[in-house]
C-alpha positions, 0 to 999 in steps of 0.5 A: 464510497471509495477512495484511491490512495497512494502509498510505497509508489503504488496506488490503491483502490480502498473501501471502509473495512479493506485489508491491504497489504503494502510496501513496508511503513514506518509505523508500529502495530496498532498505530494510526497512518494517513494516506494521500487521496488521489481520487474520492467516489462518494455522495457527490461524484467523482472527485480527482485531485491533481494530483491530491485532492485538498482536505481528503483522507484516508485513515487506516490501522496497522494490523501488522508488519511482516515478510512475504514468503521467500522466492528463490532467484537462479542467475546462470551464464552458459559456458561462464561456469557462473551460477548463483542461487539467492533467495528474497522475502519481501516486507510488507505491512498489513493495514486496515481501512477504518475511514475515509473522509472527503473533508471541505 
């Protein structure tokens, strides 16, 4: 069985078990978040919400929250005598799938 879910304006493909990591929630380590289901694969077939299926969810477990590593980023005008050099690390946080139900 797996569910797509969407979370942070992106959509993900998830199994029972996955680690994912994704744009940074609200949530604590070790605490409990639900995602919206877009689209369940199980038992029954195929189901797609439009756009969320009713009833379905998704519960994972926050695992950790965190910094991607640094990517630089160079900005340069020729004949401005213009440069600048910044760095940015992305947060993120680690969830782990622990179910997904189809509900009614």
């Amino acid at each position: 069985m797996f569910a797509v879910i969407e979370t942070g304006g992106k959509q993900y493909k998830v199994q029972k078990d996955d680690v994912i990591f994704v744009e940074k929630l609200a949530a604590e380590k070790d605490a409990s978040v639900t995602f919206k289901v877009l689209a369940l694969n199980g038992d029954g077939g195929l189901k797609v919400g439009t756009p969320y299926l009713e009833g379905a969810s998704v519960m994972g477990k926050v695992l950790k929250n965190g910094k991607s590593p640094k990517i630089t980023v160079l900005t340069y005008k020729a004949k401005k005598n213009e440069k600048r050099k910044i760095g940015h690390r992305q947060p993120y946080t680690k969830v782990q799938i622990e179910s997904i139900s189809a509900g009614a």
